[in-house]
N, C-alpha and C positions, 0 to 999 in steps of 0.2 A: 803314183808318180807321174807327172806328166812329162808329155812329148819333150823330145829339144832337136832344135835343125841342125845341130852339131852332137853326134852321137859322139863324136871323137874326144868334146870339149866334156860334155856329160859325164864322162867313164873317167874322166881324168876330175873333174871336182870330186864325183862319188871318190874317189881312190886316196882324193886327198884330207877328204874328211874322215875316211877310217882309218887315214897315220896319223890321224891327229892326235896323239898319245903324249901326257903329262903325267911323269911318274914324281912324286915324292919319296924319298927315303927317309922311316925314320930309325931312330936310335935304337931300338929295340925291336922284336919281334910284333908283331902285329895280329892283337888278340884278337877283337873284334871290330864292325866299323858298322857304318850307314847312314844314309841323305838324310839329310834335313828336308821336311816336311813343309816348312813354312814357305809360301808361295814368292813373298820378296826377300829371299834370299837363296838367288841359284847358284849353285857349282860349290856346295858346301856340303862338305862331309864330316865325320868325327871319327874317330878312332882312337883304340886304346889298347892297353898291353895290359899283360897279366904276370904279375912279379908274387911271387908265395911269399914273399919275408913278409914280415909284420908291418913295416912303416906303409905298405899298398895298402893295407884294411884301417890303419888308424893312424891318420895325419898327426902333428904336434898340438893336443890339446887339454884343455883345462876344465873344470868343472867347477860353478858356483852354485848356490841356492839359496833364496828370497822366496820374492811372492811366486818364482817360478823358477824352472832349471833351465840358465844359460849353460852352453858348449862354447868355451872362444878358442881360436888358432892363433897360436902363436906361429910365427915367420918371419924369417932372417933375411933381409935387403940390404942394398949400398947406404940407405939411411939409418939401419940400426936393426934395432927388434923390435916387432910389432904385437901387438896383443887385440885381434878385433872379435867381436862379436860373431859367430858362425849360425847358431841355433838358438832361439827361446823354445824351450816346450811349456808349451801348456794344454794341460789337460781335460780344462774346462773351456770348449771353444764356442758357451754360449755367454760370456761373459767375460769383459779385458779383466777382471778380481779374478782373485784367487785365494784361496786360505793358506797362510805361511808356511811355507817348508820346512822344518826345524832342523832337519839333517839330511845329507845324502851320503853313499856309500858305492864309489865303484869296486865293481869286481873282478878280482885281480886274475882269477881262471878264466872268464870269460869276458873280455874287454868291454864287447857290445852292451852291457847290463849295466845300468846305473839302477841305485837304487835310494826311494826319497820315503822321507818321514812326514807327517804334517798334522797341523792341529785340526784337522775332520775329521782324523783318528784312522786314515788310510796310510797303507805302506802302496808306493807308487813301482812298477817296475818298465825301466823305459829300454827299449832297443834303439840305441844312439844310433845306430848304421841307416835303420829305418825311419828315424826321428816318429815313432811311433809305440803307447802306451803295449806293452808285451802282458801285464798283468795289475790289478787295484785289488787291495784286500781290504777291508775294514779289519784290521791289525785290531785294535783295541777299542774298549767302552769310553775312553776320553784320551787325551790329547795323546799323540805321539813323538817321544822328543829325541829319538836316535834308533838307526838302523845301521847294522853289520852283518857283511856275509860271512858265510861257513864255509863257503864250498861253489860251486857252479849255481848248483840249483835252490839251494839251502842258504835262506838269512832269519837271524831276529829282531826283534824289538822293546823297545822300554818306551813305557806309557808314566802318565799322571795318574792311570789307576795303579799303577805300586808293582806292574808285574812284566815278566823277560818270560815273549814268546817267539819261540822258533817254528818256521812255517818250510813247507818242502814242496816248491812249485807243481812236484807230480801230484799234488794231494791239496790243492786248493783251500776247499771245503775246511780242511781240519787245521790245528796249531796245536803246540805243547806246551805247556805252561812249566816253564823252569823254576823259576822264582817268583816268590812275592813276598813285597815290603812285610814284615813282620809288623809295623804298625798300619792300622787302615788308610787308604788313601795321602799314603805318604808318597812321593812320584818317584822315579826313576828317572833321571835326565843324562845319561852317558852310558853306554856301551862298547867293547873291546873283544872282539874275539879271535883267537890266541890263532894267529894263523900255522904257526908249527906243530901243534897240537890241538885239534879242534875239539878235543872233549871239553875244553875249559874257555872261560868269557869269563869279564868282568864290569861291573857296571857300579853306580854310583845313584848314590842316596841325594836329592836333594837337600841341599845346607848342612850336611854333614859331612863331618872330617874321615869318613872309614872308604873304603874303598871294599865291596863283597866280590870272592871270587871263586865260581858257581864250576863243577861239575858235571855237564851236563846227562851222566851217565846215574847221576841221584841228585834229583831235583828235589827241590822247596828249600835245602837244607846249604850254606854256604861249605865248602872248602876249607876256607881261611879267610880270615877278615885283616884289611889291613888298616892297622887305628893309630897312625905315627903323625899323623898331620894334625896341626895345631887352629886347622880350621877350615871350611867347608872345602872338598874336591873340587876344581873344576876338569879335569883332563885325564886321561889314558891312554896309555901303549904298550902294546905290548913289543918285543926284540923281536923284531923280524928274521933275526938269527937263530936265534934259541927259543924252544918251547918253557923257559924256567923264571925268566924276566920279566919285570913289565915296569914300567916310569909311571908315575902318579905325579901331580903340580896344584895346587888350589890357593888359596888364600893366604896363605901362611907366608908365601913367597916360598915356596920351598920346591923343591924337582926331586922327589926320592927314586931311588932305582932297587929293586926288591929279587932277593933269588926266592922264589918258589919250588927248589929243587927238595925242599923238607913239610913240602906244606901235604896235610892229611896228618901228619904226625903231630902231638902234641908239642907245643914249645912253652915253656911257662913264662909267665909274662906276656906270653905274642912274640909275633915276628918284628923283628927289626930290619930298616933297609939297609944296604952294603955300601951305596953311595948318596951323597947327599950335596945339594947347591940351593943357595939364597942367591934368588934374583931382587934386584931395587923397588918393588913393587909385587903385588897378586898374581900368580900367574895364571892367564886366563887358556891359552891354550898352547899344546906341545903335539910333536910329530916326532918319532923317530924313522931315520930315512932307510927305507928298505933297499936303496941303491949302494948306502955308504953305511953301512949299520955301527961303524963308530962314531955318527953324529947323531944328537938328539937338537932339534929345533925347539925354544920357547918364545912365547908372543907374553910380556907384559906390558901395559899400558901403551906408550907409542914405540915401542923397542920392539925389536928380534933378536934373540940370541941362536948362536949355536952351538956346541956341548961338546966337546970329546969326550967318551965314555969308556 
């Protein structure tokens, strides 16, 4: 420090540049903080709090997939509601291509997991928090056209080779082979697994009207077959309420709702559904809502409906 011919004047700057204190208050507790690094931009800091509820770890968002898996945020402003773009992942970052997605699957135990299908015949598993690939399998010998978790760690899949493999992240290396197409190279393009009971999934035969649904405690060999549709499946769900339910919808125009509370047991003739609705068109895809489980949503041609059940 250098000299000054007023020690008196000295002692009083020094004094007044260490009250020179600028406090901010903020609304919550004050978790962590620290300076910004970048050279033109001084007297910047950050700071942030630490709330446990859930909405701190996962904003309000949405998941699509195409040639790759968008994340968009939705948020609520003076002008409305917005829907934008937050994350593209892509997994191949030697190339803007990519090979098509055919399904994703988030995980309802473990949020941060999404998990995607695709015709490289890879099951894709991404940690959205980290926007970073967590795990790739080569799931199947040809395409893969839907994936469904079981559990945290546990999902399957259905391929165009004809067969439902469940794969158990501790155990990379290996898969089970649940089912397969009883005719060769017949494909599998839909998957459902029974989230209230995970012994059982169901899945779907391409161009056909039956709906299989699998045990997975004795494989190769179907449960119950459901054969009430007058023409190819396109969709499933199971009741997010009940392990005994599930909604089937395909071409026929038809949304059936089926108890499985007898199935293992012989019924003659087959099972019948308990509920039944013609939409004006094919219906190509259905949701039942895990939040409101007395509505069933269907998508036919440029329609949405929605269902009390």
């Amino acid at each position: 420090m250098g000299a000054s011919s007023d020690p008196n004047q000295d002692g009083s700057d020094e004094q007044q540049r260490r009250s020179e204190i600028y406090t901010y208050e903020a609304p919550w507790h004050i978790y962590a903080m620290n300076w910004s690094v970048r050279k033109d931009k001084k007297y910047r800091l950050a700071i942030a709090s630490l709330l446990e509820q859930y909405p701190n770890r996962r904003p309000d968002l949405l998941a699509s997939s195409s040639d790759f898996l968008r994340l968009w945020q939705i948020s609520d402003s003076d002008s409305g509601r917005r829907v934008e773009l937050k994350s593209l992942l892509n997994n191949n970052r030697n190339s803007e291509f990519s090979g098509p997605l055919t399904s994703f699957d988030w995980n309802e135990a473990e949020p941060r997991r999404i998990g995607t299908s695709s015709i490289d015949t890879t099951c894709t598993i991404w940690d959205i928090e980290k926007e970073v690939v967590d795990t790739q399998l080569i799931a199947h010998d040809k395409e893969v056209y839907d994936i469904a978790w079981g559990g945290v760690g546990v999902f399957a899949s259905v391929s165009a080779d004809g067969s439902v493999r469940v794969f158990d992240l501790r155990d990379k290396e290996h898969s089970t082979i649940i089912y397969e197409s009883s005719e060769p190279d017949t494909p599998l393009v839909r998957l459902g697994w029974n989230k209230q009971d995970p012994r059982y999934m169901a899945t779907i035969i391409m161009d056909s009207s039956k709906v299989v649904v699998l045990d997975i405690r004795f494989p190769t060999l179907p449960v119950v077959e459901l054969q009430r549709h007058q023409a190819s499946v396109n969709a499933i769900a199971w009741a997010p309420h009940s392990s005994c339910h599930i909604c089937t919808a395909g071409d026929d125009s038809q949304a059936l709702i089926w108890d499985l509370s007898s199935m293992g047991q012989p019924v003659e003739g087959g099972l019948d559904p308990i509920l039944a609705y013609t939409a004006g068109a094919e219906i190509e895809q259905l949701q039942w809502s895990s939040s409101q489980p007395d509505w069933v949503a269907i998508a036919f041609s440029n329609k949405l409906q929605i269902l009390r059940v």
